[in-house]
Backbone as CSV, one residue per row, in Angstrom:
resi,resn,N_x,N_y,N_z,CA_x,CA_y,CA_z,C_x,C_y,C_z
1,UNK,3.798,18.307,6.866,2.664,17.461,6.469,1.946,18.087,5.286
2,UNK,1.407,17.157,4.107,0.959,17.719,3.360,-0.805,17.222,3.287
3,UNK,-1.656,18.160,3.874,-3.153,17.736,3.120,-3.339,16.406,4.548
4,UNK,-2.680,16.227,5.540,-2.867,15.039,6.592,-2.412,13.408,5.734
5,UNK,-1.572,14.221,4.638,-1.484,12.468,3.893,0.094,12.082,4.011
6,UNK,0.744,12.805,4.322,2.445,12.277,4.821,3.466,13.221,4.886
7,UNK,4.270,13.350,5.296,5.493,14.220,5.470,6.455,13.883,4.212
8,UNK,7.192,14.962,4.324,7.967,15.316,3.440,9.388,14.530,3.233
9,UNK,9.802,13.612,2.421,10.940,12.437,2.592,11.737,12.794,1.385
10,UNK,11.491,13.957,0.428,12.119,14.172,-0.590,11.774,15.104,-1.642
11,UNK,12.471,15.257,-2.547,12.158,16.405,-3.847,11.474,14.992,-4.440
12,UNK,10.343,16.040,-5.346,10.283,16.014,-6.322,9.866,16.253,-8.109
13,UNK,10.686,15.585,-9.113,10.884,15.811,-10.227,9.907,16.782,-10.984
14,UNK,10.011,17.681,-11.865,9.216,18.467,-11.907,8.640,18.205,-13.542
15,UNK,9.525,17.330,-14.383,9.124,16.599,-15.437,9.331,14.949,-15.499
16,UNK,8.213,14.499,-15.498,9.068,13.025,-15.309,8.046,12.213,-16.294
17,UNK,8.750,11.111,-16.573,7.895,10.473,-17.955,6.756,10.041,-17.124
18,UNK,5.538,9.679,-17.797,4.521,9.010,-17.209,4.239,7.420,-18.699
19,UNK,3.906,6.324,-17.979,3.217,5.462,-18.865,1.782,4.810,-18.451
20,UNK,1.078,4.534,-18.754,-0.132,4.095,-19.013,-0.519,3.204,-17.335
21,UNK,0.847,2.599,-17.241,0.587,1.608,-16.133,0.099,2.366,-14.441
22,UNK,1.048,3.437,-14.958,1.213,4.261,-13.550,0.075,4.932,-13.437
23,UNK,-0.812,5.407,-14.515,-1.905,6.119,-14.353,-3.321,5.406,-14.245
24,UNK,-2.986,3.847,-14.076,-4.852,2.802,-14.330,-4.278,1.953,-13.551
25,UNK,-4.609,1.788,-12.394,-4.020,0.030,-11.608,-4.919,-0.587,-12.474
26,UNK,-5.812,-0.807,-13.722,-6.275,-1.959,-13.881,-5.502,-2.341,-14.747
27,UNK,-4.652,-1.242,-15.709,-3.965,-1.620,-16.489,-2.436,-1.618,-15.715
28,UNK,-1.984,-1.587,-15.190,-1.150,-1.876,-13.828,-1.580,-3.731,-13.765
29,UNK,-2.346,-4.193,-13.539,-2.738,-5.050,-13.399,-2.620,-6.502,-14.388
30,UNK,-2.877,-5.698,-15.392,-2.909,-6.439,-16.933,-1.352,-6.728,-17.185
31,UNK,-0.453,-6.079,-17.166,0.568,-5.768,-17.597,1.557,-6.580,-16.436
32,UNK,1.277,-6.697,-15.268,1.543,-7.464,-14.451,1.879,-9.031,-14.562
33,UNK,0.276,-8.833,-14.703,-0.018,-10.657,-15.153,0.636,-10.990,-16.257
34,UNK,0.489,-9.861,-17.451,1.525,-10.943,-18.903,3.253,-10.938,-18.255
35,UNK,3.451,-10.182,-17.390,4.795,-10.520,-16.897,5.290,-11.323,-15.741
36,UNK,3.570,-11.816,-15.617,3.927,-13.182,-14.424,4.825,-12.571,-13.360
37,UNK,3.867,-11.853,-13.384,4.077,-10.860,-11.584,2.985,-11.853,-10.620
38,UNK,2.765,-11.339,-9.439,1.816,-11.436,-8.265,0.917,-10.474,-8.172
39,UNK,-0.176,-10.739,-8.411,-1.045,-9.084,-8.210,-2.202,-9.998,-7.497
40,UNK,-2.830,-9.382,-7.206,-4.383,-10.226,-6.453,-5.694,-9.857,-7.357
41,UNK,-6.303,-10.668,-7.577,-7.806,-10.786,-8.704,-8.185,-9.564,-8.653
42,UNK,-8.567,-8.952,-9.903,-9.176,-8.109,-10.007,-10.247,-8.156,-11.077
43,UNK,-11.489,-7.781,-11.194,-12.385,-8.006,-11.972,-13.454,-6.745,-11.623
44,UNK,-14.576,-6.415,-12.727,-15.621,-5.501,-12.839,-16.959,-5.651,-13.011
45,UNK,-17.161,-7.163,-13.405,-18.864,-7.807,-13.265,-18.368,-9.463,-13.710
46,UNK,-19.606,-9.521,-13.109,-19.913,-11.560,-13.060,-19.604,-11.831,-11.516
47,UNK,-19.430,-13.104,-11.413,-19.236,-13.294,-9.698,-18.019,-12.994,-9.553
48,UNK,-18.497,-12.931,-8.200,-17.310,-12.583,-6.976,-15.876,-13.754,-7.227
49,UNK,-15.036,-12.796,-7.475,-13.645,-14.153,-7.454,-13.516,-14.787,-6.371
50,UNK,-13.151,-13.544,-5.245,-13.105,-14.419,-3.997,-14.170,-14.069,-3.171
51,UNK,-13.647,-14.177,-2.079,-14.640,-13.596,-0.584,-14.171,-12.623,-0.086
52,UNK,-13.151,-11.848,0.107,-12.358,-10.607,0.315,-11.726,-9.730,-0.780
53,UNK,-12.473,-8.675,-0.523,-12.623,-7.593,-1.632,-12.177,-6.659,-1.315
54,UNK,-11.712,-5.745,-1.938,-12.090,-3.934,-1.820,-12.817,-3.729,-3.744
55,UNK,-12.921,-2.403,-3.094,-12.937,-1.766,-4.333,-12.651,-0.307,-4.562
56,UNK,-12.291,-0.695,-5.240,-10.781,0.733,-5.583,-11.039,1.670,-7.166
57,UNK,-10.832,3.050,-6.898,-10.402,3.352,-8.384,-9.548,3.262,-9.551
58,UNK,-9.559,3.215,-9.920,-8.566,3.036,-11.071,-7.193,4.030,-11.108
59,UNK,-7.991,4.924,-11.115,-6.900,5.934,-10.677,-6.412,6.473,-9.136
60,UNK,-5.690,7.422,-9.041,-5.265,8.384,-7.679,-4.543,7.369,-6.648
61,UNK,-3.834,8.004,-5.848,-2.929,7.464,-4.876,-2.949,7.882,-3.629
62,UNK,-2.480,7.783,-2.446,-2.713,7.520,-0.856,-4.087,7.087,-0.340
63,UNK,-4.225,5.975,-1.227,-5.228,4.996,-0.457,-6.395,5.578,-0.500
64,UNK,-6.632,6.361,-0.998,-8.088,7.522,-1.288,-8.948,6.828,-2.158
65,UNK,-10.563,6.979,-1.304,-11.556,6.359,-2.011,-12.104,4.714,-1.973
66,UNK,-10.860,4.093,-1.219,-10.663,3.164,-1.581,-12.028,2.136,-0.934
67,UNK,-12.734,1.467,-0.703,-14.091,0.567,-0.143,-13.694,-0.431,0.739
68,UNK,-13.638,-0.918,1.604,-13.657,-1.881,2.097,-12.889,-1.960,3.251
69,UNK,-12.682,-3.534,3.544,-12.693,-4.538,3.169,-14.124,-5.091,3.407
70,UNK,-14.714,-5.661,2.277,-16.083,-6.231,2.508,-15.713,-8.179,2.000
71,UNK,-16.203,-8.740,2.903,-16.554,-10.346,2.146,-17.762,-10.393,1.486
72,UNK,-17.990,-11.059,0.508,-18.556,-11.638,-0.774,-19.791,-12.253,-0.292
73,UNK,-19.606,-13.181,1.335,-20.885,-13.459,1.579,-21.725,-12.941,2.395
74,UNK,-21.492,-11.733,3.082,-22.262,-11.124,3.846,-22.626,-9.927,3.097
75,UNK,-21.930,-9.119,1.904,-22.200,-8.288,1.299,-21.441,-7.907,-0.123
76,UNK,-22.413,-7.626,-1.297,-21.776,-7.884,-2.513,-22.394,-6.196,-2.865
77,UNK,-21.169,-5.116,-3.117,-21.222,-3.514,-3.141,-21.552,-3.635,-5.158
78,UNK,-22.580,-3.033,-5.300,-21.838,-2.882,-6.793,-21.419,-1.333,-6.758
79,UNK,-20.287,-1.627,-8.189,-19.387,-0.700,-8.739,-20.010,0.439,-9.206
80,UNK,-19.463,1.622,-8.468,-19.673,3.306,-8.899,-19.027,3.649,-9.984
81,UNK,-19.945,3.112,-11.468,-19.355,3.334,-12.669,-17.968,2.704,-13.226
82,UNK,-17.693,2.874,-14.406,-16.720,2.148,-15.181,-14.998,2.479,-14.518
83,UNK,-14.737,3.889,-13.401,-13.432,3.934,-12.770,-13.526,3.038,-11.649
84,UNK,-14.241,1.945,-11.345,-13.888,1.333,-10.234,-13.452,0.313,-10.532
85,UNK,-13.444,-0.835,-9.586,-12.998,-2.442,-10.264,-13.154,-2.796,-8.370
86,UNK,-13.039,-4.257,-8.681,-12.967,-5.376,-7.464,-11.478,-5.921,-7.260
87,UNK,-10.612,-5.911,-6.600,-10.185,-6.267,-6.166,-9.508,-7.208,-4.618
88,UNK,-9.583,-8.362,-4.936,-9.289,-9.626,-3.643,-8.172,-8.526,-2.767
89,UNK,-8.810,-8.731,-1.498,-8.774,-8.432,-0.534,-7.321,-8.858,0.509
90,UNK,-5.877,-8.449,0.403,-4.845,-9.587,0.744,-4.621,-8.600,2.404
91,UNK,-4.589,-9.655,3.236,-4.275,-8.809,4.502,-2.570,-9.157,4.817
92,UNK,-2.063,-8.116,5.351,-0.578,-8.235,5.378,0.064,-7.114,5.627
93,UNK,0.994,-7.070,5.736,2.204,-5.589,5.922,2.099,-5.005,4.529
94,UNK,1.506,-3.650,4.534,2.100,-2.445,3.772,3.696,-1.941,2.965
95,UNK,3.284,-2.500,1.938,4.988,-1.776,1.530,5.101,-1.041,0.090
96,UNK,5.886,-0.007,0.407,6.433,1.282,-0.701,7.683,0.785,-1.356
97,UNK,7.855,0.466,-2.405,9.091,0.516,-2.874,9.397,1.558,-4.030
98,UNK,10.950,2.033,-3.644,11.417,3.403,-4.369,12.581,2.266,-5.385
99,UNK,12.149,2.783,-6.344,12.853,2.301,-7.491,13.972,3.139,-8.657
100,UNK,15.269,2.870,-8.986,16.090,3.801,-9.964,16.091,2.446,-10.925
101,UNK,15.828,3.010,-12.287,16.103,1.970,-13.207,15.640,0.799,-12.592
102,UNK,16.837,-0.909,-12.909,15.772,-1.810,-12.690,16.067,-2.587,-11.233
103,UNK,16.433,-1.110,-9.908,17.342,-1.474,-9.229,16.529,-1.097,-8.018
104,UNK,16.296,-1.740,-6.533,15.485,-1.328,-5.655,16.601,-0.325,-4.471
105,UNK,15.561,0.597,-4.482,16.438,1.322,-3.624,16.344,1.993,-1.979
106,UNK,14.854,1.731,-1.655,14.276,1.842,-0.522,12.935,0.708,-0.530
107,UNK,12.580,0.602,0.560,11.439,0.197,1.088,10.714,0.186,2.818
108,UNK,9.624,0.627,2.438,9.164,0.575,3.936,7.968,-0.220,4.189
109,UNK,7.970,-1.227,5.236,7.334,-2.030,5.448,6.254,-1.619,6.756
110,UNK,5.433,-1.342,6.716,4.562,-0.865,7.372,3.267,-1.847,7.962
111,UNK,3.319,-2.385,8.868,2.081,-3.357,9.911,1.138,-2.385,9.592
112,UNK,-0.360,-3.012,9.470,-1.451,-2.522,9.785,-1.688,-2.085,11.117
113,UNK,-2.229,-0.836,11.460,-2.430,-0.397,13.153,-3.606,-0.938,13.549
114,UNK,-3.459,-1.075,14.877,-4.446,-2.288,15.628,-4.641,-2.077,17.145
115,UNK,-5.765,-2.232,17.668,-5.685,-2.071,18.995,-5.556,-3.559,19.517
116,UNK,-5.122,-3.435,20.596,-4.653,-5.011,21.763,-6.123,-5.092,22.698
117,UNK,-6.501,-6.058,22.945,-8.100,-6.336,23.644,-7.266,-6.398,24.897
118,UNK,-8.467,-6.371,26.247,-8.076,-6.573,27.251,-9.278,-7.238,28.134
119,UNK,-10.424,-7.857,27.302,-11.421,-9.266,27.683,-12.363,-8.186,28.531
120,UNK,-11.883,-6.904,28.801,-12.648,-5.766,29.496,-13.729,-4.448,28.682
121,UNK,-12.399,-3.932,27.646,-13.352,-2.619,27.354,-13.598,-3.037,26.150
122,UNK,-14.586,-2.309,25.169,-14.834,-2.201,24.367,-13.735,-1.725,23.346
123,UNK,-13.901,-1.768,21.997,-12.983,-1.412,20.909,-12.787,0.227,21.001
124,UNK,-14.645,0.620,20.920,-14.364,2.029,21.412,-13.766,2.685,22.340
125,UNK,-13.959,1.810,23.408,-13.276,2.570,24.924,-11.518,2.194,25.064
126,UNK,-11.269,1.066,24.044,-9.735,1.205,23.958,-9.507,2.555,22.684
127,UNK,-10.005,2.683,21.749,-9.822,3.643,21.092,-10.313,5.269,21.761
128,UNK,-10.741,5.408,22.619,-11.114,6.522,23.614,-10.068,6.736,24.874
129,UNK,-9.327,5.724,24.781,-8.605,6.057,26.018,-6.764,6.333,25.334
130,UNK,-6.429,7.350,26.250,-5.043,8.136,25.998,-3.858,7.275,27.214
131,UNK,-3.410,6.879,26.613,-2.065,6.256,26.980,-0.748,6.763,27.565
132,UNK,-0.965,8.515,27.604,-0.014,8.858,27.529,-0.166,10.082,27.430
133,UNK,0.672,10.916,27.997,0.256,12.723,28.042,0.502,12.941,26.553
134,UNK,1.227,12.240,25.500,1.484,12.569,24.306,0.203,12.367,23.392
135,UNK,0.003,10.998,24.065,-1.193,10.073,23.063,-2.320,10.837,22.883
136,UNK,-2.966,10.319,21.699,-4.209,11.024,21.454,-5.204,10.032,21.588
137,UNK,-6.211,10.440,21.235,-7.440,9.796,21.271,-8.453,9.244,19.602
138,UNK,-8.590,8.381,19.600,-7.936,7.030,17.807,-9.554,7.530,17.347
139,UNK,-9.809,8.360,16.446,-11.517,8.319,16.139,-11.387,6.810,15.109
140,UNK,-12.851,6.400,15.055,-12.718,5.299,14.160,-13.442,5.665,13.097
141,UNK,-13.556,6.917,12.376,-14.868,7.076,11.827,-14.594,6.365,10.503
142,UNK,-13.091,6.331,10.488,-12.651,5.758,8.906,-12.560,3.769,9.521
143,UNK,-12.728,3.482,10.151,-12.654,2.270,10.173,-13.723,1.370,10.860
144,UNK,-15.075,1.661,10.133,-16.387,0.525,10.282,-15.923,-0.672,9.381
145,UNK,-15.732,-0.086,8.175,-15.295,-1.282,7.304,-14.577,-2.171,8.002
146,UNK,-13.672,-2.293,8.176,-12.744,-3.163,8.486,-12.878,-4.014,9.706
147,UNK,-13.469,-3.469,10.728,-13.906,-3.714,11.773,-15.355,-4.506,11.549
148,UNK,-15.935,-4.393,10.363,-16.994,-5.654,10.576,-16.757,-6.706,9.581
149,UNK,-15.436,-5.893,8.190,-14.844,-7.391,7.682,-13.980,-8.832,8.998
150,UNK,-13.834,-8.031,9.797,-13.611,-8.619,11.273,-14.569,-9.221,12.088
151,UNK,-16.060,-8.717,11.729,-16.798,-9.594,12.450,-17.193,-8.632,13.390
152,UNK,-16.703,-7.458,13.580,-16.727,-6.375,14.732,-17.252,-5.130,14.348
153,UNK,-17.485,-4.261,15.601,-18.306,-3.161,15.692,-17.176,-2.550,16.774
154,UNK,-17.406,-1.061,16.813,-16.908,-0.813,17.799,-17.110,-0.590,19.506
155,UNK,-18.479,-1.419,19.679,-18.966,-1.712,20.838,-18.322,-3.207,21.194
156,UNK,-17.660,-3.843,20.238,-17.091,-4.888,20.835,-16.222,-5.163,21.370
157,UNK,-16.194,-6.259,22.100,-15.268,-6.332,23.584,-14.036,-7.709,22.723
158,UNK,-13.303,-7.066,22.550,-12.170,-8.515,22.004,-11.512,-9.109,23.407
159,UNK,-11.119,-10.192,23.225,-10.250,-10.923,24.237,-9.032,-10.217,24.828
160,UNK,-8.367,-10.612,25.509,-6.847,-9.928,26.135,-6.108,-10.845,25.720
161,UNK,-5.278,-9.469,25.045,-4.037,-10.070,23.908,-4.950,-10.156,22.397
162,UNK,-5.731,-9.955,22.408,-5.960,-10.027,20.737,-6.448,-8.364,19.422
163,UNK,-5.626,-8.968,19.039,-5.164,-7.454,18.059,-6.603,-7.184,17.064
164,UNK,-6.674,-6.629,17.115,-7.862,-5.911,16.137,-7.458,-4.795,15.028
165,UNK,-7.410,-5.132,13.788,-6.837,-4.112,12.669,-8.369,-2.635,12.963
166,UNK,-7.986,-1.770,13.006,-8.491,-0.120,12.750,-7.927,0.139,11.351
167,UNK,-7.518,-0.064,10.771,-7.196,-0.230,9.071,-6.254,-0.696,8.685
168,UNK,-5.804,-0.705,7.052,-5.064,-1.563,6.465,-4.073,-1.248,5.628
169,UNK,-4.501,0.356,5.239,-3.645,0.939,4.102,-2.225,1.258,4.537
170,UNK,-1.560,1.618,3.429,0.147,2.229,3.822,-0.080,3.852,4.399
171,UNK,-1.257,4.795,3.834,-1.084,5.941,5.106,-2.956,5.649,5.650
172,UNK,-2.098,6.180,6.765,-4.186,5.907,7.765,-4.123,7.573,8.645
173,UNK,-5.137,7.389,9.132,-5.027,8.471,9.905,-4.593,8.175,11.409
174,UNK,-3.948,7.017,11.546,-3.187,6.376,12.827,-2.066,6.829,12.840
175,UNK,-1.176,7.153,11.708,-0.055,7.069,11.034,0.741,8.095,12.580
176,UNK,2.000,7.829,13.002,2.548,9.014,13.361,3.146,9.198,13.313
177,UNK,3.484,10.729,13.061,4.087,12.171,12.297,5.957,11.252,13.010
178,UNK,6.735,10.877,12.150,7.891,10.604,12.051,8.918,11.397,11.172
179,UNK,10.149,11.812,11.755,11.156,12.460,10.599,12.420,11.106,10.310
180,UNK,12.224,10.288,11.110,13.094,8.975,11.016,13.264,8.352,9.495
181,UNK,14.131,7.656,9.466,14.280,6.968,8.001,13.764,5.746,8.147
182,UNK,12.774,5.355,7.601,11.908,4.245,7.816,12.345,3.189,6.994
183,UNK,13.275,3.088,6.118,13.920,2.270,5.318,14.035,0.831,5.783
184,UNK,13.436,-0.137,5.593,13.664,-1.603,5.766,14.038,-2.321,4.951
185,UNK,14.277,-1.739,3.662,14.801,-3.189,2.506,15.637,-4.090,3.147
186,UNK,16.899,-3.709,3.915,18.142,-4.386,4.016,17.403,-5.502,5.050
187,UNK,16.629,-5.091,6.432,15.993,-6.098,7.044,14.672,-6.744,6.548
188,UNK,14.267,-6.989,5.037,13.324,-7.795,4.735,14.193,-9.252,4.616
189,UNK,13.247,-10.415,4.395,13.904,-11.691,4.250,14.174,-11.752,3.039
190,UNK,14.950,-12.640,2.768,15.948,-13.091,1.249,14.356,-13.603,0.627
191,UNK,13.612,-13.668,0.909,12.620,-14.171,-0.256,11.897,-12.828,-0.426
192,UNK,11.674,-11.906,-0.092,10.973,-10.682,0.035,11.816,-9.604,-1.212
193,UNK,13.025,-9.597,-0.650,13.864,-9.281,-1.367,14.124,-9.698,-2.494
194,UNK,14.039,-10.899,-2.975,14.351,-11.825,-3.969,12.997,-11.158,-5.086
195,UNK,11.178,-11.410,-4.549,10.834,-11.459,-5.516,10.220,-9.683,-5.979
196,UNK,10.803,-8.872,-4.794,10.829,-7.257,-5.347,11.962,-7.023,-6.575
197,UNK,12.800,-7.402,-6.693,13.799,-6.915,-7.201,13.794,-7.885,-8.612
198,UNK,13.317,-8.675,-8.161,12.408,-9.341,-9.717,11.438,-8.791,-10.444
199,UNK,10.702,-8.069,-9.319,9.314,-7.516,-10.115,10.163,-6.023,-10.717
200,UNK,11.191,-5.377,-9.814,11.725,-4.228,-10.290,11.899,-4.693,-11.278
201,UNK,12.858,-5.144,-11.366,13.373,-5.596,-12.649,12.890,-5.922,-14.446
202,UNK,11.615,-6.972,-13.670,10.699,-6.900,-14.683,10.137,-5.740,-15.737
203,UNK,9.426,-4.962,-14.386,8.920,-3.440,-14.798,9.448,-2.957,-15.529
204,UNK,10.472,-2.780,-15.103,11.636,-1.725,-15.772,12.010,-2.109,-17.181
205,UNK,12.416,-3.190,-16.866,12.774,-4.010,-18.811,11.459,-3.943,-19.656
206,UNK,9.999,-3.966,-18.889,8.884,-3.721,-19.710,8.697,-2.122,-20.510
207,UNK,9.723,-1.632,-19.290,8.986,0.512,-20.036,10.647,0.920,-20.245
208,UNK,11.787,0.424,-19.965,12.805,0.518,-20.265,13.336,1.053,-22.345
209,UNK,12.367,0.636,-22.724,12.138,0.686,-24.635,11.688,2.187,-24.726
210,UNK,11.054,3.050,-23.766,10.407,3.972,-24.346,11.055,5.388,-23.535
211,UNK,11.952,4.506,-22.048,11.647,6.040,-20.947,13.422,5.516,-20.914
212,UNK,14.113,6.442,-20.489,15.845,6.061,-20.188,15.546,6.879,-18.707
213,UNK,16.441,6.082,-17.771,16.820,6.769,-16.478,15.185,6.926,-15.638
214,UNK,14.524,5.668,-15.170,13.036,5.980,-14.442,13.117,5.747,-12.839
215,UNK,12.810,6.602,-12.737,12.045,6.548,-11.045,10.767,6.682,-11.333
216,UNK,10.409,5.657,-10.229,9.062,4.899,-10.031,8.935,3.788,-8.341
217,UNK,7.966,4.011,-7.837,7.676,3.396,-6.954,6.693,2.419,-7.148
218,UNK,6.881,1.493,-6.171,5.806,0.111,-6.221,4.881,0.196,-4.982
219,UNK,3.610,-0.030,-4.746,2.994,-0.447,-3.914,2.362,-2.005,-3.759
220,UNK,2.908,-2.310,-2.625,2.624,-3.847,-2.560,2.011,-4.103,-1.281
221,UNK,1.556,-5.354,-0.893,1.329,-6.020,0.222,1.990,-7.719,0.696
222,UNK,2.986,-7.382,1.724,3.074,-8.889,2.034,2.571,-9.678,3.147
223,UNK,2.272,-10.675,2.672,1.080,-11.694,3.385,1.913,-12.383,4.701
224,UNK,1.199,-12.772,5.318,1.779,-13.931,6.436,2.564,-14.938,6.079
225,UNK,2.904,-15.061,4.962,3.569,-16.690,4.262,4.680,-15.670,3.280
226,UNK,5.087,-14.249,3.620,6.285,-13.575,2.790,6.062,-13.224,1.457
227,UNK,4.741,-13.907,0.497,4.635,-13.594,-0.849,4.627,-12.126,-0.684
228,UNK,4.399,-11.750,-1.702,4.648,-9.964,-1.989,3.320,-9.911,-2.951
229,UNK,2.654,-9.313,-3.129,1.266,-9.131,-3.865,1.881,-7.674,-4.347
230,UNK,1.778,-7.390,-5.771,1.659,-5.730,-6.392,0.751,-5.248,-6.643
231,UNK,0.247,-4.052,-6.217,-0.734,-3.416,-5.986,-1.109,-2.163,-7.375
232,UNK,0.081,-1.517,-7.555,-0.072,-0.459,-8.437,1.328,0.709,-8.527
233,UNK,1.757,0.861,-9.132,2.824,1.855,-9.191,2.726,3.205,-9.354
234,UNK,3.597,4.254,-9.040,3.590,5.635,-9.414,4.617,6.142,-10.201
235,UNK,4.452,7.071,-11.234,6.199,7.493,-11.989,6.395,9.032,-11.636
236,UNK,5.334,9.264,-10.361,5.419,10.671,-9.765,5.984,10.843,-8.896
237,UNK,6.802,9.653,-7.807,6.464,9.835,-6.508,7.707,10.650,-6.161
238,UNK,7.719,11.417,-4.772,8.521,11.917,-3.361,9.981,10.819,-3.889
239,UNK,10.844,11.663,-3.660,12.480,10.669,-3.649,12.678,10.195,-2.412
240,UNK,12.672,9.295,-2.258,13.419,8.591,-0.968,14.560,9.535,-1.035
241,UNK,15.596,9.529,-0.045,16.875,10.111,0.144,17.722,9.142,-0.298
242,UNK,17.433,7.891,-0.149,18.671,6.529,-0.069,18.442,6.310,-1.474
243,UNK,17.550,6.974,-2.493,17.881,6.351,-3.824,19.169,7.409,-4.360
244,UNK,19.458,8.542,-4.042,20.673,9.300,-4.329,21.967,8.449,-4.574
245,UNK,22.433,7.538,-4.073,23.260,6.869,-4.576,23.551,5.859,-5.721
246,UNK,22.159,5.759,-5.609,22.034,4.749,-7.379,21.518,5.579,-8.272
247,UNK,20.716,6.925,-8.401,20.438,7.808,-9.127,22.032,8.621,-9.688
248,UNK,22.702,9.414,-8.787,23.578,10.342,-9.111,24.398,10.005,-10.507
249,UNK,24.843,8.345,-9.972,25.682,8.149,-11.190,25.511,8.231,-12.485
250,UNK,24.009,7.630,-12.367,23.720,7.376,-13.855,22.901,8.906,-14.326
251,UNK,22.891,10.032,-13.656,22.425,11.121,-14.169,23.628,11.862,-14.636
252,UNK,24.687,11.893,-13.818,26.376,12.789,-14.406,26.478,11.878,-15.083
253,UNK,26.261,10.616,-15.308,27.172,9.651,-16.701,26.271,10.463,-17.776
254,UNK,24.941,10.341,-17.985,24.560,11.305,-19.217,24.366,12.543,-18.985
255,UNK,24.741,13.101,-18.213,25.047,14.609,-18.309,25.976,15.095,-19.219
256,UNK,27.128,14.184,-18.923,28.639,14.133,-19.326,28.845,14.003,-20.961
């Protein structure tokens, strides 16, 4: 584990190109839209686009810093200086994509963690109670937000059978410590698949002019209806293991 923010899934690169996109999701953002990608509203003053927000920095990665989820009509945050921005609020499965050139090569699809109601205890007292000689005990200190973009507190009593998100990001402090290969590309649906490997694609032919041979990861979110929303990319990240087979070749072809 590194710093409580994820385990170890790979080397990595110790020089690797960087471009503009990978270092500003706002310009991540910009660059998106002229390529008629999917990204979700983002803006820095005037009204509220939507009603579900965060607000995020511009920079840094594992979900750090990040605000929210707040709605628009119960509460409008202003921005901590010119590194922040607004961004619409998309609820959905978590996903990483590991990218070689303009070719997808992993992905992990990750549910938001959630407790199950039981019309009995409280949110707290399901998050207080251990399940299991293994299980631990869920602090919520990182998840007020979310829990009153829900309408909730953690004195509240949800129904039996109904799920309650404790957060939203791809790492939380729910997360658990796995050495498994979490790889789901092959089981996403043909439309999931379809419009990642478009957006790879895209990307790549956009920074393809300046960088030869890129690894780069995508962060996205997909919604209840399969769209894929892009969030922001990295040209730093951890190697998946499963991109080794689409990497090797094309590194001994110009080695050679």
């Amino acid at each position: 584990m590194f710093d409580g923010k994820g385990a170890f899934i790979g080397w990595v690169p110790e020089a690797s190109p960087t471009w503009p996109e990978s270092l500003d999701k706002a310009r991540f953002k910009l660059s998106a839209n002229k390529l008629k990608l999917r990204v979700p509203a983002g803006w820095n003053s005037g009204e509220f686009l939507v009603e579900d927000y965060l607000i995020k920095p511009r920079s840094g990665s594992f979900g750090a810093n990040i605000a929210g989820p707040y709605k628009a009509s119960r509460v409008k945050r202003p921005l901590d200086g010119q590194e922040h921005f607004y961004e619409q609020f998309i609820p959905g499965r978590s996903m990483k994509i590991w990218c070689w050139n303009q070719h997808v090569a992993a992905a992990e699809v990750i549910e938001p963690p959630y407790l199950i109601g039981d019309g009995e205890r409280s949110i707290q007292e399901l998050a207080d109670y251990r399940r299991s000689s293994v299980d631990k005990v869920l602090s919520l200190d990182s998840s007020a937000d979310v829990l009153a973009w829900q309408g909730r507190s953690p004195g509240s009593v949800p129904e039996a059978g109904e799920r309650v998100w404790i957060d939203f990001k791809y790492v939380t402090p729910f997360d658990n410590v796995t050495f498994l290969d979490r790889d789901g590309w092959s089981a996403c649906s043909a439309s999931v698949r379809h419009q990642v490997a478009h957006a790879a694609a895209c990307l790549y032919q956009h920074l393809s002019a300046q960088h030869q041979n890129l690894l780069f990861t995508l962060d996205a979110v997909v919604d209840h209806e399969d769209r894929v929303w892009l969030l922001e990319m990295n040209s730093h990240p951890m190697v998946h293991p499963n991109i080794y087979p689409l990497m090797l070749p094309d590194v001994c072809r110009h080695a050679t």
